[in-house]
N, C-alpha and C positions, 0 to 999 in steps of 0.2 A: 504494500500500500504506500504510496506516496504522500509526504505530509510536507510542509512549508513549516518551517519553526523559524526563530530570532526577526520576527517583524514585530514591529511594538505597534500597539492600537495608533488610529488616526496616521498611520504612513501614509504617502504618498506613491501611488503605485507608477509606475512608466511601463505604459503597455504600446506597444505599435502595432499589437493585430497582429502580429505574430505567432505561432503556436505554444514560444515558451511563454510569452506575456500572458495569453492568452487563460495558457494552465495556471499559472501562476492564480491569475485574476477568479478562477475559481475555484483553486484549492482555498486562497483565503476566505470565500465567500461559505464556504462548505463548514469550514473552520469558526466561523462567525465572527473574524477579526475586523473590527472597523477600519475603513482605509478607504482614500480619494483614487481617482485614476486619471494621470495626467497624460494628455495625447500630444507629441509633435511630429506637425505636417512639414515635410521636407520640399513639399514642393506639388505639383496640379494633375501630375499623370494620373490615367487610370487606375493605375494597380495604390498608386497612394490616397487615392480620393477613397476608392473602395476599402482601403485597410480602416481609414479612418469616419465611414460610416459606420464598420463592421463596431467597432470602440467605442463611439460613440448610443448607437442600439444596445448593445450591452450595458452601457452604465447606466442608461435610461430604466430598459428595461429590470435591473436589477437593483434600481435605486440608489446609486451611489453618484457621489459629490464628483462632478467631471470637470475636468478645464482640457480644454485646446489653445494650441498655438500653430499660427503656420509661420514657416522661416522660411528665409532664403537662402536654402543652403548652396555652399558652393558645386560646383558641377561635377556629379559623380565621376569615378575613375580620375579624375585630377591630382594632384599632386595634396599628399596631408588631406586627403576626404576626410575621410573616418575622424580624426580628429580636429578637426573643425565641426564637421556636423555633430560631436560627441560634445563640443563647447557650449555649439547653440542651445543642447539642449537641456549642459545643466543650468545654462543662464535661468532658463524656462523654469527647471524645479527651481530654482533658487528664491526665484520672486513669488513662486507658489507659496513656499515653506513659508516666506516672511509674513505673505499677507494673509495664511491661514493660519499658521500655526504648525502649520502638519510637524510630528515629528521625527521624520526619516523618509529618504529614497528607498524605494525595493526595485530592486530590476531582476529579467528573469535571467541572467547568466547562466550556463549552464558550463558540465563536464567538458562538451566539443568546442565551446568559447574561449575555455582556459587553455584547452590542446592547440588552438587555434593560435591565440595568444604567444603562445610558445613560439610555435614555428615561427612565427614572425619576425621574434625578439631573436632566435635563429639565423632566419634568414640576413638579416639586419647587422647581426652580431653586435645586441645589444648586453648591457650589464646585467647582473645580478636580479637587479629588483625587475627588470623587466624581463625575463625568463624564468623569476617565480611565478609569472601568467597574473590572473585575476585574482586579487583579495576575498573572503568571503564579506569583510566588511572595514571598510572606511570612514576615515574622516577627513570631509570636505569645509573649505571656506565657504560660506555665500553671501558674505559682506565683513566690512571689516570689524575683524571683533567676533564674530559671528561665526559658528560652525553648524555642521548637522552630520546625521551618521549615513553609510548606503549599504544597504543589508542586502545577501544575495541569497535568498533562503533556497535555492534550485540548486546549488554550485554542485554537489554533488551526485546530481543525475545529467543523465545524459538523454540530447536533443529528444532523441526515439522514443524515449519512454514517454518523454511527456504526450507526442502526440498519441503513443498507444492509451494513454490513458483520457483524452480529451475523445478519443474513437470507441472506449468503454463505454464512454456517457453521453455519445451523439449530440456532442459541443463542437461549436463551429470555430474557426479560427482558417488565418487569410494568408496562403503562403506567395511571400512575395516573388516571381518569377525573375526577377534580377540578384536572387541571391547564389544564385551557381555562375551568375553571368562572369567570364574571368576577366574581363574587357573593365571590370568596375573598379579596379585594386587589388592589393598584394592578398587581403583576407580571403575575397570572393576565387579567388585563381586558386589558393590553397581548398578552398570548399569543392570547388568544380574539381578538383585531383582527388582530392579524397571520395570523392560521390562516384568513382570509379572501382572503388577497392570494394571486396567481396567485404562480408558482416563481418572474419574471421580477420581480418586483412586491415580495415578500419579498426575494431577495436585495439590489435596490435599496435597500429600508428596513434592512437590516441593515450595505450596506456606508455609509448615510448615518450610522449611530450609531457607525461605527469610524471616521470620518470625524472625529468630534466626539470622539472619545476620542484621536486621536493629536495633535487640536489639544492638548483639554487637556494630553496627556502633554509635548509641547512648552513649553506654557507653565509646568507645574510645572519644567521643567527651569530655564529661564528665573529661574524667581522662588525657586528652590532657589541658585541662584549668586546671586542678591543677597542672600539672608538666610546664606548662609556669608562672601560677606564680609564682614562685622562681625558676625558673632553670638560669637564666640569672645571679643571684645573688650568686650561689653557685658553678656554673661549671667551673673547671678549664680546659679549648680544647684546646688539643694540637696537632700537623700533626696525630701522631700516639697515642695519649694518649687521653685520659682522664681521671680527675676527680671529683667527686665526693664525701660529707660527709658522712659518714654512718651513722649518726643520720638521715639527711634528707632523706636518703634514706631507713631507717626502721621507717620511718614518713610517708612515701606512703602507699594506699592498693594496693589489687594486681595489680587492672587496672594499676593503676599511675604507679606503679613499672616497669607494661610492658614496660608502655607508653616510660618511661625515658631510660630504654633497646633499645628498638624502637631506640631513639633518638641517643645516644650511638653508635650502629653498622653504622649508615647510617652517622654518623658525620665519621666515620670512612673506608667511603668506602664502607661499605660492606652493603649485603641485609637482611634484619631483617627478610623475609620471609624463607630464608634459616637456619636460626637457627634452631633447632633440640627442639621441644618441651621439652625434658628432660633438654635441658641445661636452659632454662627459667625455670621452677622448680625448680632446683639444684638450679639455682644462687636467688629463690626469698624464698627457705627452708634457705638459708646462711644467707641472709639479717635478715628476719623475726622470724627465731629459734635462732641464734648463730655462732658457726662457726667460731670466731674472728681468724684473724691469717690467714685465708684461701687459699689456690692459686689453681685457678680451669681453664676449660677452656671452653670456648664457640662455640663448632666445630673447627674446623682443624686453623682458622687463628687469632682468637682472644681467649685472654686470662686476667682472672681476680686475682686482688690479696685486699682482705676484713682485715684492721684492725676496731680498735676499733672507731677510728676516721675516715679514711679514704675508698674507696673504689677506686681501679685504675682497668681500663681496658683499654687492648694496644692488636696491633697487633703484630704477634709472628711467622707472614710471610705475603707473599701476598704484 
């Protein structure tokens, strides 16, 4: 039996009419958890106009507190889709939470998302925290001063199940035809390859990228206890600064280096997941090669500056 735990009453649900949202949207209801259901429209096609009647009939019909939004997302398959359209649309929870109250995001993340995740962070040859794949649960800013949590209460099943169980109880839900499409970005190409592999074949590739995420969860553990022991003792935290000694910090390996980055951006507001692979690179070739003197920057709102002794990072907007 399939059950949804760690959602707290009055959540805010993020459903796109999809079949995990979808499950989701009715386990909690079966469950009798109170919770809103917020829809964002990406854009006027068919298949998203239809998702988002499908979302909308549902919350009607099932009496729940609904909000939509449409955006303008940028043009699928584009360069940074996925996160871009992922920004619009915690903008959206964010002003929801404030101006209701809600207390938490739930999304339907599943098992194939996090294996997804992986590969990516793979293919990319990204760090640590992003080869541990998907959190089952987070803390996001949504204004300053301001936090709320994002619970992923599916993370543990996988896509199939849910729709076998939405096909138990001849519940509807809207699968979108551009999600195999490999033309749309790096995720969708991974999906379209993987939708090729027998049942035996697939779950092999998926238990290989949970493989590779509990390594890295491991290792973040690891390189988290060596940048607590001494970070208290060497961090100077300021509203918008920080810093840091560049001995201590070309005293880390890579992990711990992340680790302390990690640290870093989220002392600062901002999401460490958003950082751009490249700019983690740049700034751990600065530390670890040379580079004294340096002034670099860290995506669009935070920026560094490396002496011999010191290392400062501040924001530079936002």
């Amino acid at each position: 039996m399939l059950y949804c735990k760690g959602v707290p009453e009055n959540a805010l649900l993020a459903v796109s009419g999809g079949g995990d949202s979808m499950a989701l949207l009715y386990m909690m209801t079966e469950q009798k958890i109170p919770f809103a259901v917020g829809h964002i429209q990406h854009g006027e096609t068919i298949p998203q106009i239809a998702a988002a009647e499908l979302v909308e009939l549902t919350a009607r019909k099932l009496q729940l507190p609904y909000h939509v939004k449409a955006v303008s997302a940028p043009s699928r398959g584009g360069s940074g889709y996925e996160a871009k359209a992922r920004k619009l649309r915690y903008q959206a929870f964010s002003e929801w939470i404030i101006q209701f109250g809600y207390t938490a995001v739930a999304t339907a993340h599943t098992l194939d998302d996090v294996a997804e995740t992986v590969a990516i962070a793979t293919y990319r040859k990204q760090g640590i925290v992003a080869l541990a794949g998907i959190p089952e649960n987070r803390t996001i800013q949504i204004s300053p001063g301001t936090t709320t949590q994002v619970v992923r209460p599916l993370i543990n099943y996988l896509r199939q199940e849910l729709r076998d169980w939405l096909e138990s109880r001849n519940l509807e839900w809207f699968e979108d035809p551009t999600n195999l499409d490999p033309t749309y970005g790096l995720r969708n190409r991974i999906r379209y390859e993987w939708s090729k592999l027998s049942p035996l074949e697939y779950a092999a590739k998926i238990s290989q990228q949970l493989q590779i995420a509990n390594s890295a969860h491991r290792r973040i553990v690891i390189a988290e206890e060596i940048v607590n022991e001494s970070w208290k003792h060497v961090a100077e935290l300021h509203r918008n600064e920080v810093r840091l000694p560049t001995p201590w910090l070309r005293s880390l390996d890579s992990d711990a280096l992340q680790m302390a980055l990690v640290r870093i951006v989220r002392h600062l507001g901002q999401e460490a997941g958003g950082l751009p692979g490249g700019h983690r690179r740049q700034w751990e070739h600065l530390l670890n090669v040379g580079g004294w003197g340096t002034v670099g920057s860290l995506g669009k709102t935070l920026a560094y500056r490396i002496t011999k002794r010191q290392c400062w990072i501040y924001k530079v907007s936002g």
